[in-house]
TORFILUM-351103 format. One line per 10 residues: for each residue x, y, z of N, C-alpha, C. Coordinates in pm, whole numbers. Example, Ala and Ser with C-alpha at 12.3 -4.5 7.8 and 13.67 -1.06 7.14 Angstrom:
! residues 2
1319 -569 780 1230 -450 780 1320 -330 780; 1285 -225 708 1367 -106 714 1290 3 787
//
This chain:
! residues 222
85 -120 0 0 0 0 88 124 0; 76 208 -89 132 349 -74 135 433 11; 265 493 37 211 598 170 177 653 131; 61 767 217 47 904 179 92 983 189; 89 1091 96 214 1180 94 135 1332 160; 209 1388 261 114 1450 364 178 1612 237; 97 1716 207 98 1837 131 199 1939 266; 309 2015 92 411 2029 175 333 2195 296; 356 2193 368 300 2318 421 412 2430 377; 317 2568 336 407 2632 277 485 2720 427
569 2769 370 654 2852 480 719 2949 421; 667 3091 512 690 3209 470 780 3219 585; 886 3315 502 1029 3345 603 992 3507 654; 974 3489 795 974 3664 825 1098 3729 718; 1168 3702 709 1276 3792 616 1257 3861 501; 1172 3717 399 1117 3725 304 1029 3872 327; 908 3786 401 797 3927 419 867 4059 464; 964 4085 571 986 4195 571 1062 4295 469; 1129 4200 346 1223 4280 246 1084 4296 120; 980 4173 139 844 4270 50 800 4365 110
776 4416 222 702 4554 285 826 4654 268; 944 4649 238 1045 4754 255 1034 4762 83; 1032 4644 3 1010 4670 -152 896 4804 -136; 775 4753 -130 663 4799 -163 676 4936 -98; 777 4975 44 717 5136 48 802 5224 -31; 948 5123 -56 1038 5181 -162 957 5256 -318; 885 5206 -307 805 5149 -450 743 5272 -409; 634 5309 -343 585 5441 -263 667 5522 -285; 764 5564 -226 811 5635 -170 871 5698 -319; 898 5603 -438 967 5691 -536 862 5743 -574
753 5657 -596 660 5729 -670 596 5839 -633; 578 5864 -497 532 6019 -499 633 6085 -467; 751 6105 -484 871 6234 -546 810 6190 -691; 802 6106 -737 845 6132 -903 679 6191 -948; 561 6165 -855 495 6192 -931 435 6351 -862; 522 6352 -789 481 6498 -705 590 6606 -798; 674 6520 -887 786 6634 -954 724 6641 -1101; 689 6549 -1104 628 6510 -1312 491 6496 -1375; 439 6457 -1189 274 6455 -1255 263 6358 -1295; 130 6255 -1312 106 6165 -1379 150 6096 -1454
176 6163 -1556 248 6121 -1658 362 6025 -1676; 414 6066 -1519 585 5982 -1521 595 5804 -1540; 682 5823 -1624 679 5680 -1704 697 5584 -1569; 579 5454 -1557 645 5353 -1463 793 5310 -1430; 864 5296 -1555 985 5253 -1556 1072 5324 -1513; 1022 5516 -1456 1142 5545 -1410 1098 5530 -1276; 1022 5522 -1248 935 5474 -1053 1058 5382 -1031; 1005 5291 -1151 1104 5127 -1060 1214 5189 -1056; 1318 5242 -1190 1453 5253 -1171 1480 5331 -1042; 1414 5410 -1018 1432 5472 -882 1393 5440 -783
1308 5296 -747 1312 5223 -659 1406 5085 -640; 1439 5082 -778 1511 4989 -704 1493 4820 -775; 1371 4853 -922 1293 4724 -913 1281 4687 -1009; 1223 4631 -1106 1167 4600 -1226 1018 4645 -1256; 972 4689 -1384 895 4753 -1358 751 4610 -1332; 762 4469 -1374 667 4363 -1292 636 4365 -1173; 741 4427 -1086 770 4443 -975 592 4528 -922; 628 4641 -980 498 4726 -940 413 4640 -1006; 379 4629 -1112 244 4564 -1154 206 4454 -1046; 259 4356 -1037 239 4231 -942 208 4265 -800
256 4384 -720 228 4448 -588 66 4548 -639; 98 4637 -709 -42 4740 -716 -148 4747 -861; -91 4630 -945 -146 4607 -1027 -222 4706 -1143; -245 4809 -1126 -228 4920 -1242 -127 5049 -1191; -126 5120 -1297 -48 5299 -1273 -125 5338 -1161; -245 5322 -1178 -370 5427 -1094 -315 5369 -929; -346 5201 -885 -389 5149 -816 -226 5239 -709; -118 5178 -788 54 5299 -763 33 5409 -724; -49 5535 -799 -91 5646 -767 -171 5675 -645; -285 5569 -623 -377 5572 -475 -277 5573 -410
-172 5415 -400 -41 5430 -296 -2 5502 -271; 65 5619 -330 147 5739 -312 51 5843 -231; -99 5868 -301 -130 5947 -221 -171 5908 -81; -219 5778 -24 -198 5765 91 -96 5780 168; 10 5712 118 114 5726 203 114 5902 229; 141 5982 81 149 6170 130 60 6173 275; -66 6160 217 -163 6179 343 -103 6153 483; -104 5986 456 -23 5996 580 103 6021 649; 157 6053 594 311 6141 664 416 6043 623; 410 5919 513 505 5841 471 414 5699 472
538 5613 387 461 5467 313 457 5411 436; 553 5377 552 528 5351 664 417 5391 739; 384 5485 773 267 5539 812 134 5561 812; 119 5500 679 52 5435 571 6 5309 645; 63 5203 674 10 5097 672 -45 5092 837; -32 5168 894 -112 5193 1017 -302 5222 1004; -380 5173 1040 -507 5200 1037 -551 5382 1088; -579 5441 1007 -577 5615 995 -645 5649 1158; -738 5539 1223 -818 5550 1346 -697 5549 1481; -596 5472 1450 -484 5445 1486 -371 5524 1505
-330 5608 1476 -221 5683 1399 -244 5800 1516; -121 5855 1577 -91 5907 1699 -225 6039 1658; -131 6115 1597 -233 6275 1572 -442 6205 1644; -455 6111 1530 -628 6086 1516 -665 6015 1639; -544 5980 1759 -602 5864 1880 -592 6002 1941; -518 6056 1915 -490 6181 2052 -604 6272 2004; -659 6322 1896 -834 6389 1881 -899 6308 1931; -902 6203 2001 -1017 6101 2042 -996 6072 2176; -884 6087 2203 -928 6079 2383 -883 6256 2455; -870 6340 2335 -881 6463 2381 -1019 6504 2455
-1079 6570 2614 -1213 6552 2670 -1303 6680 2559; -1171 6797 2568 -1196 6891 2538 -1326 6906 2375; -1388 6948 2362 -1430 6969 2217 -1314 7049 2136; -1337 7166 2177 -1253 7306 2098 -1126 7210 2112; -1052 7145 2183 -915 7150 2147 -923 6973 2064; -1054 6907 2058 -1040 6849 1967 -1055 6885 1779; -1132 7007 1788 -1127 7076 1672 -983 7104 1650; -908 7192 1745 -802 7223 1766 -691 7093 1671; -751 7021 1723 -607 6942 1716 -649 6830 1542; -787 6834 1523 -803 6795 1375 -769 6936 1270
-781 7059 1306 -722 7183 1193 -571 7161 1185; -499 7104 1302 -365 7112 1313 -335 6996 1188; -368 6878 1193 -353 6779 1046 -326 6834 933; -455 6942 898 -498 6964 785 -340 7064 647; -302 7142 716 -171 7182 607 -104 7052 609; -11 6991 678 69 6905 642 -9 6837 506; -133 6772 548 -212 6686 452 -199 6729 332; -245 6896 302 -253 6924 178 -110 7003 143; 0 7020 225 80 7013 137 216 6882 116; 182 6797 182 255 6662 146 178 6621 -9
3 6624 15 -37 6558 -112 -48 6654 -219; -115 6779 -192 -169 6835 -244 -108 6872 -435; 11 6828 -446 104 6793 -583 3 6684 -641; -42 6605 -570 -78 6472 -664 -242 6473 -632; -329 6527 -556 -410 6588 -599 -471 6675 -685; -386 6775 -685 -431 6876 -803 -399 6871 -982; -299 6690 -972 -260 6673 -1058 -371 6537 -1125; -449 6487 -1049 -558 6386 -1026 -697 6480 -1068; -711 6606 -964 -841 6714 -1033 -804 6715 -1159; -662 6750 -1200 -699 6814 -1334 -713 6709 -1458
-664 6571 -1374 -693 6496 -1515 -789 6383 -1539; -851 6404 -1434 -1013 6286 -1418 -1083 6356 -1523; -1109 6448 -1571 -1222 6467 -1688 -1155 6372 -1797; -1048 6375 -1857 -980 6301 -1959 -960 6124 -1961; -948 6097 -1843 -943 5963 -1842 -1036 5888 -1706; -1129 5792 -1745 -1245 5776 -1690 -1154 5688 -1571; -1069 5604 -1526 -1003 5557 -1414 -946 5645 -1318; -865 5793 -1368 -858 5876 -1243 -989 5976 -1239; -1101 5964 -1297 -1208 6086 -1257 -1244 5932 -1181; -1274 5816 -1193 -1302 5718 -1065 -1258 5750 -974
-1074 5741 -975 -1000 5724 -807 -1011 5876 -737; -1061 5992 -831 -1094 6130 -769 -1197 6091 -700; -1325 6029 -736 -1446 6033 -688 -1402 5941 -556; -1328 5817 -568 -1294 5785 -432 -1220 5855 -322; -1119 5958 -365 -1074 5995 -250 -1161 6113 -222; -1200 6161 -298 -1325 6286 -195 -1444 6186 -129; -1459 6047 -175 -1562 5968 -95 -1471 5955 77; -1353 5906 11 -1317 5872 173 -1252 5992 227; -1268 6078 210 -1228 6260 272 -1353 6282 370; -1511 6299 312 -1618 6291 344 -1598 6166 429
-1583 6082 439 -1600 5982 495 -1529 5993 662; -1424 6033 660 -1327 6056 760 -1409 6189 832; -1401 6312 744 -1481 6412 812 -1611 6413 899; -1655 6304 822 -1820 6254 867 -1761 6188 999; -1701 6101 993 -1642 6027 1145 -1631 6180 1274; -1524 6236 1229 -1522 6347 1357 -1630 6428 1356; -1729 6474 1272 -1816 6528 1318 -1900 6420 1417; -1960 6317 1366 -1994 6244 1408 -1957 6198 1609; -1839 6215 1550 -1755 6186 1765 -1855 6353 1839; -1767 6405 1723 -1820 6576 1792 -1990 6541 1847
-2092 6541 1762 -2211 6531 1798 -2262 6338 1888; -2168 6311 1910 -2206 6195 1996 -2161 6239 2122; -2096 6342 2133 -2026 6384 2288 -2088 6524 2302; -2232 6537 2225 -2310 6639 2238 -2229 6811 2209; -2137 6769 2161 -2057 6941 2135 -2086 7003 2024; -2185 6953 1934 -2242 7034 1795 -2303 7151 1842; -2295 7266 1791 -2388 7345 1782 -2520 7353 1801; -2611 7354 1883 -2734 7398 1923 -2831 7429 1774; -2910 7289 1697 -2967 7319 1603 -2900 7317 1446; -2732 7266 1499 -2656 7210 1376 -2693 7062 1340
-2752 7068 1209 -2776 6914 1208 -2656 6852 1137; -2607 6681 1207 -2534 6643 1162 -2461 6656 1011; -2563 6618 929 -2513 6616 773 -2460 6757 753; -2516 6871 817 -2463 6990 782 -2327 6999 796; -2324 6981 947 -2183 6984 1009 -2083 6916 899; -2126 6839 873 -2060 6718 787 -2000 6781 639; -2118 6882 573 -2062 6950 460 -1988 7048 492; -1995 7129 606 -1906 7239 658 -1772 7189 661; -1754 7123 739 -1603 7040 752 -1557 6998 608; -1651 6957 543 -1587 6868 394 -1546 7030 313
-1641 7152 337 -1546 7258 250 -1456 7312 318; -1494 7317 453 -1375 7405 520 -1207 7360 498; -1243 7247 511 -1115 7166 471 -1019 7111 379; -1097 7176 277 -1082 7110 109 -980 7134 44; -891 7119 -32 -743 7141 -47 -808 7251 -149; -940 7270 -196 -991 7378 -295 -920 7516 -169; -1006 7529 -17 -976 7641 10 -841 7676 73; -799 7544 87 -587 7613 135 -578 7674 34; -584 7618 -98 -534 7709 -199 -588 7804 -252; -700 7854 -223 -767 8010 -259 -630 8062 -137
-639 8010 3 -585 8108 102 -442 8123 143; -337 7983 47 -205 8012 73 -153 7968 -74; -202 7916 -133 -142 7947 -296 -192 8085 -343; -329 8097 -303 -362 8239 -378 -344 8371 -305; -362 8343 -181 -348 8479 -112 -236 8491 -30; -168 8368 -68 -1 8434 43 39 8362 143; -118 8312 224 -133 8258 375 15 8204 427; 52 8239 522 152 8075 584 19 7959 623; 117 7842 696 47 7725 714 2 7788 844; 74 7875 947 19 7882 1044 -104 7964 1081
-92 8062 971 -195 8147 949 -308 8093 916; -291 8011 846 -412 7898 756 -483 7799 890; -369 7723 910 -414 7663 1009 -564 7753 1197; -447 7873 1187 -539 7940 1333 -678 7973 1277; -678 8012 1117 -810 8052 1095 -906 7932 1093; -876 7800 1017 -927 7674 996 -987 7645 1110; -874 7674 1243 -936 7591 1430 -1062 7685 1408; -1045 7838 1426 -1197 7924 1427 -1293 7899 1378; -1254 7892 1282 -1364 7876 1137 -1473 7725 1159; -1356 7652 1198 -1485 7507 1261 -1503 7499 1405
-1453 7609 1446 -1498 7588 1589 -1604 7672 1599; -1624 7787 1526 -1761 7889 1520 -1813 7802 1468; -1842 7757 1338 -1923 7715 1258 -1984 7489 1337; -1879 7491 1408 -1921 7363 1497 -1993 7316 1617; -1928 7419 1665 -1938 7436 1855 -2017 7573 1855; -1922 7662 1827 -1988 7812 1890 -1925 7819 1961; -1881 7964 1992 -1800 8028 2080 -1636 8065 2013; -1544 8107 2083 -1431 8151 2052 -1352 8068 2020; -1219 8148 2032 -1114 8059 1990 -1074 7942 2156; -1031 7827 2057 -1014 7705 2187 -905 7722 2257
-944 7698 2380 -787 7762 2477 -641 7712 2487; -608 7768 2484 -407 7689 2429 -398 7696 2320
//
């Protein structure tokens, strides 16, 4: 009688996995310099050469240009490809707005996010606005990242009016569109591409601006 032959169990080498997660933020990491310097356009093949890779390499990890491009702008968003793979609920800045008691200095401390955000990404955003009318896959991945912008915004309003600190007669969804324009990389750049602003300037008006238009009352203390 034959033995049976027991199926080999596969075995992944921590080593292995950790030199694919250092590939893949490599892989990140060129691509938004190259596409924060060239725009869209920049040929895959110079991503890889400047990561390090072949250009299968990317296809087989993110599987189109676009899917590469989402990568990059998350990682911008989040302060690097590392940083990135942290859950956004997670991530020091967004735990510390959440066990902040304060309201105002939780407003406080979500306006403080907001420049870094739009100017780490804001290159590969405005390079995504301008070319979703032309090609129907980035006017898609536009429509997703203003879905999950709204989406995130909707969350902190949401904390805000579950810990009763909305405005007196602000209804949620409102709150919800206030934050989605107040915040919009549309108005940094009316107020520090177009009018000059610093970040800090931008930023003190942003805390006001959703703390009147959220809470009510002045500026938050500290």
């Amino acid at each position: 009688m034959a033995e049976s032959v027991k199926p080999r169990r596969r075995y992944e080498s921590p080593r292995r996995a950790a030199q694919a997660a250092q590939t893949k933020r490599d892989i990140v990491t060129a691509a938004g310099m190259l596409f924060r310097e060239r725009g869209y356009g920049v040929p895959l093949a110079d991503i890889a050469t400047e990561a390090g890779v072949v250009v299968e390499t990317i296809y087989r990890i993110f599987g189109t240009k676009a899917g590469l491009f989402t990568a990059a702008i998350e990682a911008l968003l989040a302060g690097g490809a590392s940083r990135a793979e942290t859950p956004v609920a997670e991530r020091p800045a967004i735990r510390a707005i959440r066990e902040e008691p304060d309201p105002r200095k939780q407003v406080a401390g979500y306006a403080a996010t907001q420049p870094g955000i739009h100017r780490r990404a804001g290159p590969l955003l405005r390079a995504l606005r301008d070319a979703r009318g032309s090609d129907r896959e980035l006017g898609r991945l536009w429509d997703e990242m203003e879905t999950r912008r709204l989406d995130g915004q909707g969350r902190f309003v949401r904390m805000l009016a579950d810990h009763g600190a909305l405005k007196p007669g602000l209804a949620v969804d409102a709150g919800i569109d206030i934050a989605w324009t107040l915040c919009s990389l549309a108005v940094y750049d009316l107020l520090v591409l177009g009018r000059g602003w610093s970040d800090e300037r931008y930023q003190s008006w942003l805390t006001d601006a959703l703390v009147g238009e959220l809470i009510g009352g002045g500026t938050p203390p500290g």
